[in-house]
TORFIZA-611232 format. One record per residue (C-alpha): x, y, z. Coordinates in steps of 0.02 Angstrom, whole numbers, plus 32768, in hexadecimal, padded with zeros to 4 digits. Layout:
# TORFIZA-611232
XYZ/...
This chain:
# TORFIZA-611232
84FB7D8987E2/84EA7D6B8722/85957D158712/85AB7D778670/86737D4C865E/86567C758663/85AC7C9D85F4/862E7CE1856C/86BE7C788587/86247BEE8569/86027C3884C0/86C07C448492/86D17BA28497/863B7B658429/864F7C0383C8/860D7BA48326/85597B9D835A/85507C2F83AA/85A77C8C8313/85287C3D829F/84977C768320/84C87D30831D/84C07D2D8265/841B7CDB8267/83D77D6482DF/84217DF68286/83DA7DAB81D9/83437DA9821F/833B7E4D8277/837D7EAC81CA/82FB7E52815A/824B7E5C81D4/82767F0C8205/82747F428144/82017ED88128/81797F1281A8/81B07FBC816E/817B7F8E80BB/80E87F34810E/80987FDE815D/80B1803580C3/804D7FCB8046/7FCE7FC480D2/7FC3808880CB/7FB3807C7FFB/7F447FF6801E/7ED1803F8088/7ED280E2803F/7E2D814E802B/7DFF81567F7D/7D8281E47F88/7D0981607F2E/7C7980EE7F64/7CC980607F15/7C3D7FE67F38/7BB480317EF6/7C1080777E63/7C4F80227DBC/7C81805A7D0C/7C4F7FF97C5F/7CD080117BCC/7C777FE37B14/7CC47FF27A5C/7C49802B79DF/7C727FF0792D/7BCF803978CA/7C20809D784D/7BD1815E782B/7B89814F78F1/7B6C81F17948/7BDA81D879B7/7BA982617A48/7B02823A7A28/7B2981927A4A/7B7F81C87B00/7AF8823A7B3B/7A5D81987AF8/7AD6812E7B5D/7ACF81A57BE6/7A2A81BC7BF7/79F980E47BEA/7A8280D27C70/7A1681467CED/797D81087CB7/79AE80527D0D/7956801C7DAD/79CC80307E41/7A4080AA7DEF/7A5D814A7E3E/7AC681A27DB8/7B29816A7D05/7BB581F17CBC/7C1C81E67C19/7CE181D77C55/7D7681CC7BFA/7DE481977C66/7DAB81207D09/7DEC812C7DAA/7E4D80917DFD/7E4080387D53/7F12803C7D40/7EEE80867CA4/7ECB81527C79/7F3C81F57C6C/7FA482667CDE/7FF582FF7CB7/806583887D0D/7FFC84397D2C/803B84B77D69/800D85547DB3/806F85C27D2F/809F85B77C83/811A854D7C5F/818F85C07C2E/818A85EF7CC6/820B85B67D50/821785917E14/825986317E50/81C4867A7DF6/8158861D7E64/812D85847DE8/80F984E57E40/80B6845C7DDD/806A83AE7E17/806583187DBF/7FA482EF7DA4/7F2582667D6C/7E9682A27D07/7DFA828F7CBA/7D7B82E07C30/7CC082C97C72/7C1F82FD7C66/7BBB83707CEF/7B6482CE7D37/7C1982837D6A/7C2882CD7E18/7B8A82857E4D/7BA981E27E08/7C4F81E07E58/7C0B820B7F04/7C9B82847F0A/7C8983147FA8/7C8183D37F59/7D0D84307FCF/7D1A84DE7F8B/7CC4853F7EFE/7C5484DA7E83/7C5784567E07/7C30847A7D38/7B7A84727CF8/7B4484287C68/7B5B84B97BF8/7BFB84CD7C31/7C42840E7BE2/7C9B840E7B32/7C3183A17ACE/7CD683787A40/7CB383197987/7D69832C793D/7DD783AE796E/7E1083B47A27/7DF884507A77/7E3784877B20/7DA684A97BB4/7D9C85247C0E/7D7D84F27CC3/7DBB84637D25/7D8984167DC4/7E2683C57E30/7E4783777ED1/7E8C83D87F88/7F2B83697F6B/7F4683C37EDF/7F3B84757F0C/7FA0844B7F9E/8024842D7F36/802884B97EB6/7FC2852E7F14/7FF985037FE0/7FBF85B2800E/7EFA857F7FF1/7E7285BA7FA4/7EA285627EFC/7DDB859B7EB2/7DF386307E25/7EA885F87E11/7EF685A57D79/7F4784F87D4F/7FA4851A7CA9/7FB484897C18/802C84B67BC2/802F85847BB9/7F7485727BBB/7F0A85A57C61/7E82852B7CA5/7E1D858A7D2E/7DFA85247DCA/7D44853E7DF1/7D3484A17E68/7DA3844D7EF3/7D6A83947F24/7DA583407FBA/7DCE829E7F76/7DF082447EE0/7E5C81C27EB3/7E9C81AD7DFF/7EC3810E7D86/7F6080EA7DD7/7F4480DC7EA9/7FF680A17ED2/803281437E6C/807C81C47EED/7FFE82467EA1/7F7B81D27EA0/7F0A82577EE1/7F3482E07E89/7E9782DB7E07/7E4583587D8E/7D9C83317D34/7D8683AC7C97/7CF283E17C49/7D1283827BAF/7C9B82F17B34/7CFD82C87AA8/7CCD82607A1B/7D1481B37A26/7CDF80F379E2/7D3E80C57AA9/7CCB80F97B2D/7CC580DE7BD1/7C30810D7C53/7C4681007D2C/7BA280CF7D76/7B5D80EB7E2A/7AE180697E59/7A6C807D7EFE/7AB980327F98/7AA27F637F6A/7A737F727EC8/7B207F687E6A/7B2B7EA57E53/7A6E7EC07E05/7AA57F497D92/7B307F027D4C/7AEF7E6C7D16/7A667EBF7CC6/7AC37F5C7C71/7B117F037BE8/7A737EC27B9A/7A1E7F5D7BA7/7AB87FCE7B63/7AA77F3F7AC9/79E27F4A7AAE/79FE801D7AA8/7A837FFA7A21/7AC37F7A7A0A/7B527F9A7978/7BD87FA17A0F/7C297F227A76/7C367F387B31/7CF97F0C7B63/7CDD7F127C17/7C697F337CC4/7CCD7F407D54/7CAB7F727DFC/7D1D7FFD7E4F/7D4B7F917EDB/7D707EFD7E6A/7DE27F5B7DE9/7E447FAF7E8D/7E4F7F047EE5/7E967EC17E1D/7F0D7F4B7E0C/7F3C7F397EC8/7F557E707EB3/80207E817EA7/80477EED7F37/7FB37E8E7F9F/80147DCF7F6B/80BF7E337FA1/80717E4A8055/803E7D958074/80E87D6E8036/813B7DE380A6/80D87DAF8136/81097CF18118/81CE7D23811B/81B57D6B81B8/81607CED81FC/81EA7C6B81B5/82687CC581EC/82407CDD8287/82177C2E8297/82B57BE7826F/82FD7C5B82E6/82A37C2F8368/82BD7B728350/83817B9C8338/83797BFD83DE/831F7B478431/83857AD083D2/84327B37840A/83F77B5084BB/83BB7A8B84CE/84697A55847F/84BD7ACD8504/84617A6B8598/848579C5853B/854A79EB8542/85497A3A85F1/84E179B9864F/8562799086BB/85977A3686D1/84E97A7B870E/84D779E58783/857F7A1E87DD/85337ADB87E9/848F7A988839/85047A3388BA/85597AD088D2/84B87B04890E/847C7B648866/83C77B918859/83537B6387D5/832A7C0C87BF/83F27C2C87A3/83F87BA7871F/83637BF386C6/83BE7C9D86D0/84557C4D8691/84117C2585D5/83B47CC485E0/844E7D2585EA/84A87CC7855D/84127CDA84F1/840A7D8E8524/84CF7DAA84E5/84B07D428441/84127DAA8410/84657E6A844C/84EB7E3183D7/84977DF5834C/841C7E8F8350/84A97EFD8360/84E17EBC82BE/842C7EA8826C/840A7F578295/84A97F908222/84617F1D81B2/83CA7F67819C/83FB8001818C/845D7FD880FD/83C77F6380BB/83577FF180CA/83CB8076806C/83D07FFC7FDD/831C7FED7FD9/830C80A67FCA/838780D27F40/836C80447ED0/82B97FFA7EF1/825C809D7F0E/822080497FC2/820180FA8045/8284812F80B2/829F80A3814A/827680D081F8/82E880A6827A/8262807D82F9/82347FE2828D/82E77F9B82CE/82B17FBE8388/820E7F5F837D/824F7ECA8310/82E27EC1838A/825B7ECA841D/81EA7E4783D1/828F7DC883AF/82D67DEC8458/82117DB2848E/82187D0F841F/82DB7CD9844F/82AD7CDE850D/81FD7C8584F4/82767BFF848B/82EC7BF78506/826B7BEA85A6/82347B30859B/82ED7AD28571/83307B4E8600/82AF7B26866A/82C17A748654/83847A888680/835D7ABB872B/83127A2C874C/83A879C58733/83D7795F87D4/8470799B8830/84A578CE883A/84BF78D8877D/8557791687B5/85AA7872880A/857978168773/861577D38713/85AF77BE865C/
């Protein structure tokens, strides 16, 4: 029998505590259910394939400040030293670098712009890049469908911008604008203007990779003349560390009227742009574990003052002939009805919690199940917390009972 009725009428009449341990418990529930929903999504970002092999690859930015310099000469020399290095595998002019947090996006389309939706036109918001022929291989990056551009094929540019004619872009991509497939001979428009795809990669990540088109990416045939240039590098498995603390002096003895801003691995600038959202996790992951802490402890410290004030009372019931094992199942009970209760009204609250989240913090959608297995995993703590004092207040002597004081 689980004596439910005198459990309650118990409760009733310290309704204080137990009040203040149902809000406890639904705080709780509402904030670690969000949070572990938050939790698995920056995990996902986090651990996201970038299409890249980010340790052996890293990017050099320089400024050159030689006045009258041949500028595309200047790319293709620096080119051609950066290959020329022992232990790398490949060097490639880029204008914008991947993972750096800094570089362009644009939205192509598969129409005109002029063009509208019930005409078909689908557009995708998309990073991209002007390279030269050598970039693919230098970016490790896995050839899908069609081809990539040859040298001939790359706009070499000193002064007026001109449009290519080709582009290479990512599956993501063509699964957006083109989700029927076979996105090779079709067009991405800028503008009115039509780009032919003549390559589909399978990965690539662009500057930004907590962007939700992160991986939609398009690499254009394009060298343009510019004192800001930047080169990615692919070094030989083990050989990065060696080649970056060697590339600056030799970039400086080939010419040396620049100044090289920065040499960065891939890995390090993703792990530099990633630094907020990776300090928000370890924060998250300490509230939870406060939380549910303090909860725990206000599950023990309410259950030992309940054996405290009813000493006398669970003396009588084991001289009544009471089990242990009924005294046990007595605080399990109550700490069963305190928790359904205070879930009950956590799981409102999270609900709520996690619609605000959505509109106004941009956080995804919150999943339901997170409630269930927070409510599981508290249910799991409040009867571990409520084991030992229970325990011990079985083992109270039934001639505590005949005791005056």
């Amino acid at each position: 029998m689980l004596e439910i009725k005198p459990i309650i009428h118990s409760l009733v009449r310290s309704k204080a505590g137990a009040v203040l341990l149902i809000l406890q418990i639904a705080i709780t529930l509402a904030i670690v259910s969000n949070s572990l929903s938050i939790i698995k999504d920056r995990l996902e970002y986090l651990n996201k394939d970038t299409g890249y092999p980010e340790k052996d690859v890293f990017y050099i930015t320089t400024n050159v400040f030689a006045v009258d310099t041949e500028l595309l000469y200047l790319i293709e020399e620096t080119e051609k030293t950066l290959r020329g290095m022992d232990g790398v595998v490949n060097a490639s002019y880029m204008s914008d670098v991947p993972l750096s947090g800094s570089g362009s996006a644009s939205s192509f389309g598969n129409k005109p712009m002029d063009q509208d939706e019930e005409k078909g036109y689908l557009s995708a918001r998309t990073g991209q890049s002007n390279a030269g022929s050598q970039v693919f291989d230098t970016l490790g990056l896995v050839l899908k469908e069609g081809r990539l551009f040859n040298e001939t094929e790359v706009l070499k540019i000193d002064g007026a911008r001109e449009l290519p004619q080709k582009v290479v872009v990512t599956q993501d991509y063509i699964n957006e604008v083109y989700p029927e497939g076979n996105g090779v001979g079709q067009f991405i428009y800028i503008g009115n203007t039509p780009v032919e795809i003549i390559g589909v990669v399978e990965r690539a990540m662009g500057a930004w990779p907590s962007d939700e088109a992160a991986l939609n990416y398009s690499i254009f045939p394009y060298v343009g003349a510019s004192t800001s240039q930047k080169f990615v590098v692919r070094a030989a498995s083990g050989m990065r560390e060696t080649v970056m603390k060697e590339v600056e002096d030799i970039l400086l003895a080939q010419f040396n009227e620049r100044v090289i801003m920065n040499v960065q691995g891939f890995d390090d600038a993703k792990k530099e742009y990633q630094a907020s959202d990776i300090l928000m996790l370890r924060m998250l992951v300490i509230l939870i574990a406060l939380l549910v802490s303090i909860t725990a402890l206000g599950i023990f410290g309410m259950t030992v003052f309940n054996i405290n004030k009813r000493t006398k009372q669970i003396g009588t019931r084991r001289a009544l002939g009471a089990r242990k094992a009924d005294i046990v199942r007595y605080f399990l009970v109550e700490n069963s009805i305190l928790c359904i209760a205070g879930m009950t009204l956590g799981a409102i609250g999270a609900i709520y919690l996690g619609q605000i989240l959505f509109e106004h913090y941009s956080v995804p959608a919150f999943s339901k199940a997170y409630i269930v297995y927070t409510a599981v995993f508290i249910l799991s703590v409040s009867i571990l917390s409520v084991l030992f004092p229970a325990n011990k207040a079985a083992n109270i002597s039934p001639s505590i009972a005949t005791r005056s004081v």
